[in-house]
C-alpha positions in Angstrom: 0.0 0.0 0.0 1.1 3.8 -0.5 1.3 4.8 3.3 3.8 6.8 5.4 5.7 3.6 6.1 7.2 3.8 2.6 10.0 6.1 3.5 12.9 4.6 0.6 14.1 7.9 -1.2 12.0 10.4 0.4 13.2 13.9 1.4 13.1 15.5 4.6 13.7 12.7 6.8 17.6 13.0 7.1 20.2 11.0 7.6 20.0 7.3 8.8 22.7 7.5 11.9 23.8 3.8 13.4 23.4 3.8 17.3 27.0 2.4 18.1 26.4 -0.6 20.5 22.8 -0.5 20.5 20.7 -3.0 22.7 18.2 -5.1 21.5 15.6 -3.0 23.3 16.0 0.4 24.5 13.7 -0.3 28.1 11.8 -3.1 29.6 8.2 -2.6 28.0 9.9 -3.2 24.5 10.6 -6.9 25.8 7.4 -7.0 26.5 5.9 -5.7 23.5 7.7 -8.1 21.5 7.0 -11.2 23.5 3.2 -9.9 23.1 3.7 -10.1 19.4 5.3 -13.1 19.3 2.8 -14.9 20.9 -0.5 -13.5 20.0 0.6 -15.0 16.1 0.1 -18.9 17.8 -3.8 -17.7 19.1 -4.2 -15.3 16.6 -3.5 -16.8 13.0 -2.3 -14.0 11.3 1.0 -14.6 9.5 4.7 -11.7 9.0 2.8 -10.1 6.1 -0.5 -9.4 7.7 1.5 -8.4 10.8 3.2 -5.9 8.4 -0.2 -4.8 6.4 -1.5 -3.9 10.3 1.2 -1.4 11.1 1.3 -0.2 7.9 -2.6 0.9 8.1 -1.6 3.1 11.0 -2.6 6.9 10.3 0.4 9.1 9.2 0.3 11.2 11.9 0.6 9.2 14.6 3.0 6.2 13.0 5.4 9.3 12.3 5.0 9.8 16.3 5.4 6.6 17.2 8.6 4.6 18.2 9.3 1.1 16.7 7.8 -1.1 19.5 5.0 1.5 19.7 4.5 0.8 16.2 4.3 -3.2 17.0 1.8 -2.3 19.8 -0.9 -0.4 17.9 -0.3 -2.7 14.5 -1.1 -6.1 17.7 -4.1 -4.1 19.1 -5.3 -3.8 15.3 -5.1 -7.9 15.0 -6.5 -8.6 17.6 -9.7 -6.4 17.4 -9.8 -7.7 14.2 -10.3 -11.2 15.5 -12.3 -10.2 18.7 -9.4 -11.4 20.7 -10.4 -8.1 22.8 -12.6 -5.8 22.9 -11.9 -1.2 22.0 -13.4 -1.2 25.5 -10.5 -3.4 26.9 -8.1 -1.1 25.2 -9.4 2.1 26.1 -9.6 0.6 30.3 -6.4 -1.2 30.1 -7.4 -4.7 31.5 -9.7 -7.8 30.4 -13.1 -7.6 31.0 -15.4 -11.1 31.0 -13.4 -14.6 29.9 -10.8 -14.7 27.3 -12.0 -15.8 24.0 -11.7 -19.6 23.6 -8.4 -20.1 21.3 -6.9 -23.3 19.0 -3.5 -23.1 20.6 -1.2 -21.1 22.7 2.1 -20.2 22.5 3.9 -22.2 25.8 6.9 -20.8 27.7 9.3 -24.1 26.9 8.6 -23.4 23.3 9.5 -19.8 22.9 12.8 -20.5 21.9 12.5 -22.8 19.2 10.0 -20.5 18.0 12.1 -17.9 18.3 14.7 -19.1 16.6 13.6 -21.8 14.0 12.5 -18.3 11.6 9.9 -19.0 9.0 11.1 -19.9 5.5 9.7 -18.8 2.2 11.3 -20.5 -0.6 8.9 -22.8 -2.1 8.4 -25.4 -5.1 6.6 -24.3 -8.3 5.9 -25.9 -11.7 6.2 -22.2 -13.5 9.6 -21.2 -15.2 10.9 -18.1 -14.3 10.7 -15.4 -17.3 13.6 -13.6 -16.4 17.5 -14.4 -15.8 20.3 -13.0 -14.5 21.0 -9.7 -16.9 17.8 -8.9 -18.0 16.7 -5.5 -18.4 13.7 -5.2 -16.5 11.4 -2.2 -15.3 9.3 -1.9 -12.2 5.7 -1.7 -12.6 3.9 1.3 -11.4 1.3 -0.3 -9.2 -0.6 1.5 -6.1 -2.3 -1.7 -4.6 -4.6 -0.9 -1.4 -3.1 -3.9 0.9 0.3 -4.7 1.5 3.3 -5.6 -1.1 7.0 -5.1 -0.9 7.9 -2.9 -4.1 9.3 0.0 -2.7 7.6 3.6 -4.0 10.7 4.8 -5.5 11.5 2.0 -7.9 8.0 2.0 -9.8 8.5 2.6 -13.1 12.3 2.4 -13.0 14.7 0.4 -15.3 16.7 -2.0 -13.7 19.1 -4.9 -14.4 18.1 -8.8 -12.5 21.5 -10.0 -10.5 20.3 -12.8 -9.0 17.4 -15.3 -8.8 16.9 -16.7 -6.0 13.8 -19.0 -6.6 10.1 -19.4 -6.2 9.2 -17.9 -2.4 5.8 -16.8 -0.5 4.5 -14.2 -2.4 4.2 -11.2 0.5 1.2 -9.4 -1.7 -0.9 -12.3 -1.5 0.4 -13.8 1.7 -1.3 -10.4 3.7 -4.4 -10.4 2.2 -4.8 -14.4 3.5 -5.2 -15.6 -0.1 -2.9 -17.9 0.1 1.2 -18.5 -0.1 1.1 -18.5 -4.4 4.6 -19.1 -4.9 6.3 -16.8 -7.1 9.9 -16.1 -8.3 12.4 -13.3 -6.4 14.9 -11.6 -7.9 17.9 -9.1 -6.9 17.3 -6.5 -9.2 20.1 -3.2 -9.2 19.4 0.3 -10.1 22.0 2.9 -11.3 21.2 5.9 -8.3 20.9 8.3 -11.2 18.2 5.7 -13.1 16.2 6.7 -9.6 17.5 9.9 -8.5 18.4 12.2 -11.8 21.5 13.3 -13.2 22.8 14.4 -9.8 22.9 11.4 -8.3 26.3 9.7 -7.4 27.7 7.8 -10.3 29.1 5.6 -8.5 26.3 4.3 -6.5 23.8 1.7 -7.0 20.7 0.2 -5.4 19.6 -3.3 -5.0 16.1 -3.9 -4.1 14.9 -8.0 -3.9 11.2 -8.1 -6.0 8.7 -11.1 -6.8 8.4 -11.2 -10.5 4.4 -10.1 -10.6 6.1 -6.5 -10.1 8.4 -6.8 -13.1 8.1 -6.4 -16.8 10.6 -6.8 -19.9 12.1 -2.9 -20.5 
């Protein structure tokens, strides 16, 4: 979707500056608001993508205000109503109010770990040849689809030339929307910086953005 998230080549934002030595989490209700997240997914059902569509839907305003955790938070609280896990009412008060919904499984201390650490992977099998190889010439579509995907703003509509290709893998788009995995191929695709940015832009640099072949076309 076209939200505020989407902050690739934007101006006005300034520099990204690396926190040398930063912690995992900045204070204790961080820890808290990622074990929150990782274990409403078991009860909950959602999968990454839909997680990502949910704090993406935030309003502009108030994701810009937000810190990354508080981010997580409201994009939870948005999963959950949508599943009448809880209630606005239980949000606005700040505790539960009757019995907890009846759930299909939990998510038990002894298995955090392996959950935490066993990841999720996306490659996948598929019948379909790819259409592209390594060296094509490809262009970014121009799409502006109302639910999640992972092509970037600033690449739509932008030549490009395919580096790698790396398979068939869950197809994010789709994935969000609960339509299904549909397997499709990725590719590392690299841009000249002035193919994105003008004339101006450093000659020297380029950009590499990784992209499911529904967003590609032959240039």
């Amino acid at each position: 979707m076209n939200g505020v998230h989407d902050m690739g080549g934007m101006h006005g934002f300034g520099p990204v500056v690396p926190e040398p030595d930063e912690p995992p989490f900045h204070a204790p209700w961080e820890k808290r608001a990622f074990a929150l997240t990782l274990a409403m997914g078991m009860p909950g059902g959602w999968n990454l993508d839909m997680s990502r569509f949910a704090r993406e839907s935030m309003p502009p305003a108030e994701y810009l205000a937000s810190s990354y955790y508080e981010i997580w938070i409201a994009g939870l609280q948005t999963l959950m109503l949508q599943r009448g896990l809880i209630s606005q009412e239980e949000i606005e008060q700040g505790h539960a109010r009757g019995a907890a919904k009846p759930v299909a499984r939990i998510l038990s201390a002894a298995d955090v770990e392996k959950v935490l650490y066993r990841g999720g992977p996306t490659a996948r099998d598929t019948d379909t040849p790819a259409k592209f190889s390594a060296g094509d010439r490809v262009r970014m579509k121009n799409i502006n689809p109302p639910t999640h995907t992972r092509l970037p703003r600033y690449v739509r509509g932008h030549v490009g030339t395919i580096d790698l290709v790396h398979g068939a893998h869950v197809f994010a788009d789709s994935h969000a929307r609960g339509e299904g995995e549909n397997p499709q191929w990725l590719y590392t695709v690299r841009f000249d910086a002035r193919e994105l940015w003008g004339a101006d832009a450093d000659p020297t640099v380029s950009v590499s953005v990784d992209a499911w072949e529904p967003y590609l076309e032959p240039a």
